[in-house]
C-alpha positions, 0 to 999 in steps of 0.5 A: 201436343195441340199440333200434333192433336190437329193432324187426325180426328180418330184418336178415341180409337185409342180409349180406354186402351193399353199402349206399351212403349219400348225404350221409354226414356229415350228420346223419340218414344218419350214424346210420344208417352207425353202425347198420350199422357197429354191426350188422356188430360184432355179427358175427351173420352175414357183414359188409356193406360201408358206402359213405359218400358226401360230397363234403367229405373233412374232414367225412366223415373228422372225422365217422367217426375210430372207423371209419377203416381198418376193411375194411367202411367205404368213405368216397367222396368225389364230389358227388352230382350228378356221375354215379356211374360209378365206385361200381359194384355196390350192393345198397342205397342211401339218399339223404339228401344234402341240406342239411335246415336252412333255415339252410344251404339259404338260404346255396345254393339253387342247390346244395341244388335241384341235390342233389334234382334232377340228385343224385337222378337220379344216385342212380337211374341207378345204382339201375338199374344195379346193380338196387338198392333205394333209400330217398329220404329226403324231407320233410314240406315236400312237403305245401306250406301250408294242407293241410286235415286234421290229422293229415296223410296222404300224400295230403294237399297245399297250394300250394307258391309256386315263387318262395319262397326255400325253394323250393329245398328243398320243390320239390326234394323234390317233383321228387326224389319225381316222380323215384323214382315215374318210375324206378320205373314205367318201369324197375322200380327199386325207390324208397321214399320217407319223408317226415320230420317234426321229427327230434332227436337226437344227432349234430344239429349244434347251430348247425343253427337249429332251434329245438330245437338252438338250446335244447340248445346254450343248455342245454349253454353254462349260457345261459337259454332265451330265446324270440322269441315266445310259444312256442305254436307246437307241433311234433312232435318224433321221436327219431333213432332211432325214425326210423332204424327207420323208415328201415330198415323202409321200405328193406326192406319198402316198396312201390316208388314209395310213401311213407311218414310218419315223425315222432312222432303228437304235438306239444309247444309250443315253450314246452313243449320249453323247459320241458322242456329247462331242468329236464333243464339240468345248471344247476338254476336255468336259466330260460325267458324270455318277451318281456315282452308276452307274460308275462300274456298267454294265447295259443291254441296254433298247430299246425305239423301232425303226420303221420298215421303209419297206414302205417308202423304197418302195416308195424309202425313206431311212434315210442316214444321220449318227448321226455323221454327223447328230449332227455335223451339228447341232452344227455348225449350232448353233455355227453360229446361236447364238451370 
């Protein structure tokens, strides 16, 4: 939290605010509700007050147990896609709730294209009301597939197919940006969008299905890493916390009706990130196994595509956090965390 405290020198401008954050148990909106809870700690300046919004009481309550009671956090239990009547005035609001895992987005699709449609349009009604600034959380699936440049800018977009079973999700957060664009050009809401790359850290949840939780959670069970193919498809991989200084920063200074890219300007092999996690594995002789058709064999490394991140440098944004230290970090996080 310190590191992310070390990126801006304006947070008081959060002080003695409200802040409401959508899909508060998952997992990049909750650490930015332990940000905040950890900024109000500092006691540098009269304390903002944290609005935790999700729609399951179990989750939000086992997943903040250290902030139970205290005056500053407010957990609220609604679905965002009923109207926010009864929250009244906030200063702040960020938007993350949707599921982000194809693994979970498949299981409803009809709930995860409601959360970016009727969800996102209840979070900028009372935007409107309260004259809020608001910070969507989106996705780098927006760019659809076949975009033609590398790195990828904001204005950089592929077809996206609406019949896709992911759909759901990518037309979801393409409808949720048209959304904030359009509160924000007929009614002055302030809306700032960031689109987010492949993002890790602790707090992901380890049977989220991405390949990279998949491997931590291989590293922590004492299993080898077994990949489903050649591992030469890359990725670029950014730590929670460099993405949370992003969010932050695009919250405070981001032009309305605008987004921004936020992920790490560099990519690593799924083979690499194997690698990488095996020698970091408290288990000195876990190995990374192949498919035996592709042991001697030489494959070209496949891109996913990474983004071109020029303007959030100009807002003084840049990822720092290698994947070294990134996924060590990580797995001793879980290595306390877990019993």
């Amino acid at each position: 939290m310190a590191a992310i405290h070390a990126t801006r020198k304006d947070w008081h401008h959060f002080a003695g605010k409200k802040v409401l954050i959508t899909g508060a148990s998952g997992f990049l909106a909750g650490y930015m509700v332990e940000y905040f809870a950890w900024l109000n700690e500092q006691a540098l300046w009269a304390p903002l007050t944290i609005y935790a919004l999700g729609r399951n009481h179990d989750r939000l309550r086992a997943k903040y147990p250290h902030l139970a009671g205290r005056v500053d956090f407010v957990p609220i239990i609604q679905d965002v896609c009923t109207a926010m009547t009864e929250i009244g005035q906030v200063d702040f609001i960020v938007h993350a709730a949707s599921p982000a895992s194809p693994k979970y987005y498949l299981q409803d699709p009809v709930g995860t294209a409601r959360a970016n449609t009727l969800g996102t349009l209840n979070v900028l009604d009372l935007a409107k009301a309260s004259g809020a600034r608001m910070l969507f959380l989106s996705s780098g699936t927006v760019y659809g597939q076949g975009s033609s440049t590398l790195p990828i800018r904001e204005t950089d977009f592929g077809p996206l197919d609406p019949l896709d079973p992911r759909a759901c999700y990518s037309e979801g957060k393409r409808m949720s940006e048209a959304l904030c664009a359009a509160y924000s050009h007929q009614y002055g809401v302030h809306t700032s969008i960031t689109r987010i790359s492949h993002t890790y850290g602790p707090g992901v949840s380890l049977d989220d299905g991405r390949v990279f939780a998949d491997f931590v959670a291989d590293v922590l069970a004492g299993r080898d890493i077994t990949l489903l193919g050649d591992g030469m498809d890359s990725r670029p991989f950014c730590y929670v916390a460099d993405a949370t200084a992003a969010f932050l920063t695009v919250l405070l200074e981001g032009e309305s009706g605008a987004a921004y890219n936020v992920g790490m300007d560099r990519e690593m092999t799924i083979l690499e990130l194997a690698e990488l996690l095996a020698r970091l594995a408290p288990r000195s002789d876990t190995r990374v196994i192949l498919p035996s058709s592709n042991r001697a064999v030489r494959h070209k490394v496949r891109s996913n595509g990474y983004f071109d991140i020029s303007k959030m440098n100009v807002l003084g944004w840049r990822p720092t956090t290698l994947p070294e230290t990134g996924f060590e970090r990580t797995l001793r996080y879980y290595r306390l965390a877990l019993p």
